[in-house]
Residue, then its C-alpha position, 0 to 999 in steps of 0.5 A: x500500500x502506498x503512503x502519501x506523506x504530507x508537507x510538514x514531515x518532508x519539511x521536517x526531514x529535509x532540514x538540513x539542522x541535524x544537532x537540533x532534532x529530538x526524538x521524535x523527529x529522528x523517528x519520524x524521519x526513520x519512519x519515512x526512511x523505512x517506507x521509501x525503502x519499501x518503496x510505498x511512498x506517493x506525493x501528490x501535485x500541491x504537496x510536491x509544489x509546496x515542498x519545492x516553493x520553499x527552496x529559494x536557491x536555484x541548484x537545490x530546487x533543481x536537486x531536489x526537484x529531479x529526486x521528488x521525481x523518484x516518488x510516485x504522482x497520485x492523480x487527485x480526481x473530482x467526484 
């Protein structure tokens, strides 16, 4: 089953403050660690823009641009 991971824990996992982090942090970022390996990760068009909207420089949006690319797209539908 895949997992749709919202923008507040990649937010929290792309930080690059690693000396700052507690606990839980550290377990939420394992966690999505262990799901990326198992290969159940998915994104959805708003999360992804906003994940890359907060990078202001230009090789790190397009860095991090080409890895989202990894994770499956889930279309959103009207119903």
């Amino acid at each position: 089953m895949k997992v749709l991971i919202d923008t507040s824990i990649w937010s929290l996992v792309l930080r690059r403050k690693t000396g700052s982090t507690s606990i839980i942090n550290n377990a939420e970022k394992n966690e999505l660690k262990e799901l990326i390996n198992e290969s159940r990760v998915a994104i959805i068009g708003p999360i992804r823009q906003e994940i890359l909207s907060g990078i202001s420089n230009d090789k790190q949006f397009k860095i991090l641009k080409e890895k989202l690319q990894a994770f499956e797209d889930i279309a959103i539908q009207q119903l």
